[in-house]
N, C-alpha and C positions, 0 to 999 in steps of 0.2 A: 711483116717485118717484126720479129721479136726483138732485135737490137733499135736501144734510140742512138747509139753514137758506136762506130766498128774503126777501128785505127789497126795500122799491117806498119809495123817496120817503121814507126817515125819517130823523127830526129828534128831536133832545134838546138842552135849552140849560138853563143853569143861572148865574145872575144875568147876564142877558141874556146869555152867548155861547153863541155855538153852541158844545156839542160834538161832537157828530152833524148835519151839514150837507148836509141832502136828499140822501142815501146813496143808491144800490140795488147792490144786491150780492146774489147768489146763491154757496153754499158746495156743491161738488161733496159728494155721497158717497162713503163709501169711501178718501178721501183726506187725507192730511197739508196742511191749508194754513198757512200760517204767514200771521201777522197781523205787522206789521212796522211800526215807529213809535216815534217818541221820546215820552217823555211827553210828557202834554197833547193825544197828539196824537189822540186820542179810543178807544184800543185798548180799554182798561177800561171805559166806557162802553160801547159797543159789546157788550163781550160781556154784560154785564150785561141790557144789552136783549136780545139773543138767550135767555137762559135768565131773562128774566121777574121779574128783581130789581130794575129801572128800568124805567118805564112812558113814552113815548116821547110827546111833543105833538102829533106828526103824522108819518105812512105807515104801514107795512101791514108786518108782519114773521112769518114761520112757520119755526117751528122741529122738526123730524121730523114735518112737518104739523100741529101744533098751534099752537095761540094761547098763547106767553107769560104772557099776562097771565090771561087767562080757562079757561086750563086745566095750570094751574100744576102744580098736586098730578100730574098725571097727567105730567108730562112731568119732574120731578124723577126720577121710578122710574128712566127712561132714558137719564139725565145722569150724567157722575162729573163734577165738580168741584174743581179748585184757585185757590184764591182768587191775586191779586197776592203778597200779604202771608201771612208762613206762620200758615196760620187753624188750627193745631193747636193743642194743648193742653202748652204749654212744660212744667207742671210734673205731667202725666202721662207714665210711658214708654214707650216705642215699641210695645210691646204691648199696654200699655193707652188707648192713642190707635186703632189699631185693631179695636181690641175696639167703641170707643165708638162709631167711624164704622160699623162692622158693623151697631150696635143701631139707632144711628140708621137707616141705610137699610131695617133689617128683612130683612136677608144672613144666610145663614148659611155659615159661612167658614171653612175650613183653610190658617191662616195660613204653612203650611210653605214650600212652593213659593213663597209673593209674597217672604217673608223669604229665602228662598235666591236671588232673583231679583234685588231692589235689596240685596242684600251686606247686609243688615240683621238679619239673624240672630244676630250676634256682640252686637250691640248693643240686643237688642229688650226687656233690664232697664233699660239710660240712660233718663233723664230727656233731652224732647223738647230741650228748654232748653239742654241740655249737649252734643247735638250740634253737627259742624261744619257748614256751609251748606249744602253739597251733597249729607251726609246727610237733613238737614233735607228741601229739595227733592225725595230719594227716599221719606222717608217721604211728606209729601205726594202725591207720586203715587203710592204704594202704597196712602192712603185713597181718593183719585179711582178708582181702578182695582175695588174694592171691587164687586162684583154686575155686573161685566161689561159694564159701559154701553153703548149705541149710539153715543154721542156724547160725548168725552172733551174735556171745555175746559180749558184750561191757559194761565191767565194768570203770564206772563212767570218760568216755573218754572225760566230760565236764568239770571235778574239777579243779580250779584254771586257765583254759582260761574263755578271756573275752568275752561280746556277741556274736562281732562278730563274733567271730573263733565257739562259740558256734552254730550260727547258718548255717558258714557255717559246719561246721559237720554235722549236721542234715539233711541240702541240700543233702550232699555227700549221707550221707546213702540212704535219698530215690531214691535219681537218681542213684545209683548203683542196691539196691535193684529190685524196683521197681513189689513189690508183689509177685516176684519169690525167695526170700530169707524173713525168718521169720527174726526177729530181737529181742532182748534183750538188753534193754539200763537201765541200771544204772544211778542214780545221786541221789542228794542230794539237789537240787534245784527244791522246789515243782514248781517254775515259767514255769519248763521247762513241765509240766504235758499236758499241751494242747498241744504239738508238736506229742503226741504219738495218737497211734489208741486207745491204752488201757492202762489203769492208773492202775499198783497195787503198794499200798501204803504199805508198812511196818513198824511196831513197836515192839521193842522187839521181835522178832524172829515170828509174827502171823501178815495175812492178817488184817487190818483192813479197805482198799478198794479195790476192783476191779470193774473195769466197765471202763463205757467212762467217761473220766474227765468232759465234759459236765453236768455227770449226776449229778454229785457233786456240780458244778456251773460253769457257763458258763465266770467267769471272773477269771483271774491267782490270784488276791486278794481273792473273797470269795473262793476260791480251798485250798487257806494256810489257810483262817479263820474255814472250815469244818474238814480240817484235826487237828487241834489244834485243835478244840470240838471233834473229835474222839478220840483223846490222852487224854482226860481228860483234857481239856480245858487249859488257862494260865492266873492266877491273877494278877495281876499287884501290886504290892506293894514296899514300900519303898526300895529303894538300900541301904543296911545297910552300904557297901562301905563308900558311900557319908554322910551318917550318921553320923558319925565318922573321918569324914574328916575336919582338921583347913581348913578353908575358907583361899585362894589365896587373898595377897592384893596385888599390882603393879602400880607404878606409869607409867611403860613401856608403849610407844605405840603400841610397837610390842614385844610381850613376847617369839613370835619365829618369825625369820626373817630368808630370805634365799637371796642371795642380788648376782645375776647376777651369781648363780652356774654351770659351765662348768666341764663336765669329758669326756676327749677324749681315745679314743684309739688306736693309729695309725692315724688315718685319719678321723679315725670314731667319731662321737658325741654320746656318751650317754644320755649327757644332756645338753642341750646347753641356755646360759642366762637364767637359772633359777631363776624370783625374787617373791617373796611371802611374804605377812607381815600378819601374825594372832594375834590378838587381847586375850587378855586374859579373857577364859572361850568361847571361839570360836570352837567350831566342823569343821575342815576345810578337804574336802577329796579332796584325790588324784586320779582322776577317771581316766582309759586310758588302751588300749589293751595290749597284753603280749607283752614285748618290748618295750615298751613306753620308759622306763627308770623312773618310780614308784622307784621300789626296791631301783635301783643306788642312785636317790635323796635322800631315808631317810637313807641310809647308810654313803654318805657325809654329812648328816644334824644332825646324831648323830655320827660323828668321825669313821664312821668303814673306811670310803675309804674316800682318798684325794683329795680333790677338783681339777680341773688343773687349775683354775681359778675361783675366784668368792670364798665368804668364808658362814657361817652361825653361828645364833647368839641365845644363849638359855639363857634366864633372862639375856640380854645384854651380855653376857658372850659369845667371840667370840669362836667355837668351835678348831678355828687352833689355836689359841695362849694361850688359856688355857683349855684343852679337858678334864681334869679332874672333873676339877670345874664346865662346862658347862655340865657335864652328871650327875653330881649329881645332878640337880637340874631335871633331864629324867628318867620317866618310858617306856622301851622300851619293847615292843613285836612284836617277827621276824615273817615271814612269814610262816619258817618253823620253825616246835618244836625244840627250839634251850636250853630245858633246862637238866641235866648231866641226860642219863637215866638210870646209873647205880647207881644214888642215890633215897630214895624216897621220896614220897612224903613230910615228913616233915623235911629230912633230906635239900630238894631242898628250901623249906622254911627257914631254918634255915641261911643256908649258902648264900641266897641272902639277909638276912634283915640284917646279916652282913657284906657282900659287901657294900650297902648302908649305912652301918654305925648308925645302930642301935644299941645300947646295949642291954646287956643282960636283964635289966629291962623291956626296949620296946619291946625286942624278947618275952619275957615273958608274956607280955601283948598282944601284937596286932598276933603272932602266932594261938593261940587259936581263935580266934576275924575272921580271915581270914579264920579257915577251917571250921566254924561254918558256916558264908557265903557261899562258894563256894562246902559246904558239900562233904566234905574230910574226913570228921569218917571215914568211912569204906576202907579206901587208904592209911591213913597214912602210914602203914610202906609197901606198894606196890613200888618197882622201877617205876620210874617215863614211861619208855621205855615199860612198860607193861599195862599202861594207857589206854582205848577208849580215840579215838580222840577229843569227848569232853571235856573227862575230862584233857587230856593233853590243851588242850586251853584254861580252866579253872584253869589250874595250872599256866599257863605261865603269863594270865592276873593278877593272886593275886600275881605271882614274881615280876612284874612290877609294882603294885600298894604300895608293904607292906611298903613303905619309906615315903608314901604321897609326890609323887612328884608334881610338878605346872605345869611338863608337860607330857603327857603322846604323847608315836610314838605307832600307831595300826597299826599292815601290815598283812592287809585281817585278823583280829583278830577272826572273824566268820565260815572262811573257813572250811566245812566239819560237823560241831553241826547241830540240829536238831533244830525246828523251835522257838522252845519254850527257848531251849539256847540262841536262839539268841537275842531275844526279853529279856533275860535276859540280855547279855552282856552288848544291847544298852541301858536300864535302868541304868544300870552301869554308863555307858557313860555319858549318856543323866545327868543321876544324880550329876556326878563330874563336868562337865562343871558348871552347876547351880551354884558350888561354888568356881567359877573360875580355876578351871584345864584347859590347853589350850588344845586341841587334836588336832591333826594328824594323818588322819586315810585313809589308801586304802581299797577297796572291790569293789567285781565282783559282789554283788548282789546289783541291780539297785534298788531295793526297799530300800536299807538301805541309798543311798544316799540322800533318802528324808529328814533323819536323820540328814544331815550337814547345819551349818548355810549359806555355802559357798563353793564350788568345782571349782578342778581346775581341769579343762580336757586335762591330757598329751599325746599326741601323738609324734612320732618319736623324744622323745627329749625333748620336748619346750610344755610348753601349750597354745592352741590354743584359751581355755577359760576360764574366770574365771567370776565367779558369783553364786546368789544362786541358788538353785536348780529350783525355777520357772522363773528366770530370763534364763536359759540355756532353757527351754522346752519353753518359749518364742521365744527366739531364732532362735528356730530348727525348730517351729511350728509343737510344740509333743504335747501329751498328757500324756508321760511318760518319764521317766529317760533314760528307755533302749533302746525308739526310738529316745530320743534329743541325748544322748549316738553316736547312730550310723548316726544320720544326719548330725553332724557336724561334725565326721570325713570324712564323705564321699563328705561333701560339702568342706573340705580342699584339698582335694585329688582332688576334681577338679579344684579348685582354680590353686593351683599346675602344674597341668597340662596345662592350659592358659599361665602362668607364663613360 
């Protein structure tokens, strides 16, 4: 059997859409494919049907030559498994998370070696809950890994870590694998498409590549520009946003300042002398591995946690002495969808442009104005909780925009949309800066950092550097974001260590 998974004609839909749209696709053995697609775009389905957890309306699907569905039991023995979502046990610790996954498969296990492998050793008393992301993601694939599987699936075990953790992941796999285990990888990061043996591409529930990513193009850039003409291409036009936007005037030097921000915890530094001054209508990102302490800063930079030292200052307006006033003048969007999902779509509109203090005349006005933009017809009265992830991050940026604030906080605003959203978001972006909006923005994908007028690259705390994006790839002597990215932390890391 050359094939590890063979699928003829299948289909799954769920309140009448297709997710799965008369598919066939056959998975080599022996090989890394990578599964590639924005949300929605049916990847999680998908695998679900493969390993027998969703039962398909119609075609024919084998997986290590079994039936999914009708010989379920026998084809879990064969499987490791990682869910989307980290399907661990947050307030068990890292040993005793594998301990459980061990009993459950019915393994018997010497956890030394896998703990020496994903660097988990040090940490295998922490509670699951208290690691960082990319640890998180290792332990995960340290319980998938568990009794040696034939077939390792791994739904989108990349989302939301940073390169590094990205690439060591990828290391892990194949030095575990190593051609005796086929592999299935998820993501959403077309950059990641050359790490695999085989690229299939997904849109809307239908192949629209397989092959070697090579064959497509042989650079991570033209591989996102092929796949965007196979989607039906992306026009670029006016940000209606910024259209519509009063132009920012400021006498301010600094329209957001961050002036020596410290957050300890115990002993510990989350963030330590944090100072930064952005200029208004400045693109400034926050670039740095999971843990860095990104998050913690823009949560004491717009009032959610308190400084333990060190304060921060929006339209002059210091955030500890009047948090009120300094967040009106803030469009914020969190990391995670942090908008009521039991409300919907334009009920979530409603009720944030009157937070912001718009009236009922302006609600009446710029409502309409906003879902035309971010094409919301067909959502409005959808709870917001019942969203695709696109469109949830498309809701959450016009909550943060509907007041026309002067400053907008992104945290990873991109995370999870599909390539051609994204490219819309940053027009967005790109376009409100032009009329002085100040941004604030982190993300994991190194292409959009090219985006900033100015990055700050945070590690353990503190930033190590700040400058524009060819000024850092200077630096590093890269050629790109994602390898100045990782040279200069690894060239701190040494320093460090002299030191």
């Amino acid at each position: 059997m050359n094939n590890i998974v063979e699928i003829k004609n299948l289909t799954k839909t769920f309140n009448k859409i297709k997710a799965i749209d008369d598919l066939t696709l056959n998975l080599e053995k022996g090989k890394i494919t990578g599964l590639i697609g924005a949300d929605a775009s049916g990847k999680t389905t998908l695998i679900r049907l493969i390993i027998g957890l969703l039962v398909a309306e119609r075609g024919d699907i084998t997986t290590l030559g079994l039936n999914p569905v009708t010989q379920k039991q026998e084809l879990n023995t064969k499987i490791g498994y990682m869910p989307q979502k980290f399907g661990l046990y947050e307030d068990l610790s890292v040993i005793e998370n594998l301990n459980l996954y061990a009993d459950l498969k019915n393994v018997e296990h010497d956890f030394t070696k896998l703990l020496q492998f994903t660097d988990l050793e040090r940490f295998q008393d922490r509670l699951a809950g208290a690691l960082s992301g990319g640890m998180k993601q290792k332990l995960g694939l340290a319980c998938a890994l568990l009794g040696e599987p034939e077939f390792l699936v791994l739904d989108e075990p990349s989302v939301g870590v940073d390169p590094i953790s990205r690439r060591e992941l990828m290391k892990m796999v194949r030095e575990s694998t190593r051609n005796k285990t086929s592999v299935l990888w998820s993501t959403s990061y077309l950059d990641e498409a050359h790490s695999f043996d085989t690229a299939v591409v997904l849109h809307e529930g239908k192949v629209i590549f397989n092959g070697k990513p090579d064959d497509l193009s042989p650079t991570a850039q033209g591989f996102e520009e092929k796949v965007i003409e196979l989607m039906g291409g992306y026009k670029h036009e006016e940000s209606l946003i910024a259209r519509n936007f009063e132009p920012v005037s400021s006498d301010l030097e600094c329209t957001v300042l961050a002036d020596n921000l410290v957050k300890k915890y115990g002993n510990f530094y989350a963030v330590k002398n944090n100072s930064f001054c952005i200029n208004r209508g400045e693109i400034f990102g926050l670039l740095g591995p999971n843990g860095a302490g990104k998050s913690t800063s823009f949560k004491m930079m717009c009032g959610l946690a308190k400084p333990t030292g060190g304060t921060a200052k929006i339209m002059g307006i210091d955030i500890l002495e009047n948090p009120s006033k300094a967040r009106s003048h803030l469009g914020y969007m969190a990391q995670k969808f942090s908008l009521y999902g039991n409300l919907t779509v334009e009920q979530n509109l409603k009720f944030f442009a009157g937070v912001y203090g718009a009236g009922f005349k302006e609600r009446a006005e710029k409502i309409p104005e906003i879902v035309k933009i971010f094409g919301f017809e067909a959502y409005l009265k959808q709870n917001a909780s019942e969203l695709p992830l696109g469109f949830k991050q498309r809701l959450s940026l016009a909550c943060a925009v509907i007041h026309n604030p002067p400053v907008l906080f992104l945290d990873e605003p991109t995370s999870g949309v599909d390539i051609i959203t994204r490219k819309e978001f940053w027009n967005h972006i790109t376009s409100l800066a032009k009329k002085g909006v100040t941004v604030l923005v982190t993300t994991h994908f190194m292409d959009e950092a090219e985006y900033c007028d100015r990055i700050s690259l945070f590690y353990k705390g503190e930033a190590i550097a700040i400058g524009t994006p060819q000024e850092l790839k200077e630096k590093a002597g890269a050629d790109n974001m994602e390898d100045a990215f990782i040279k200069l932390i690894e060239e701190n890391d040494t320093q460090e260590k002299k030191e």
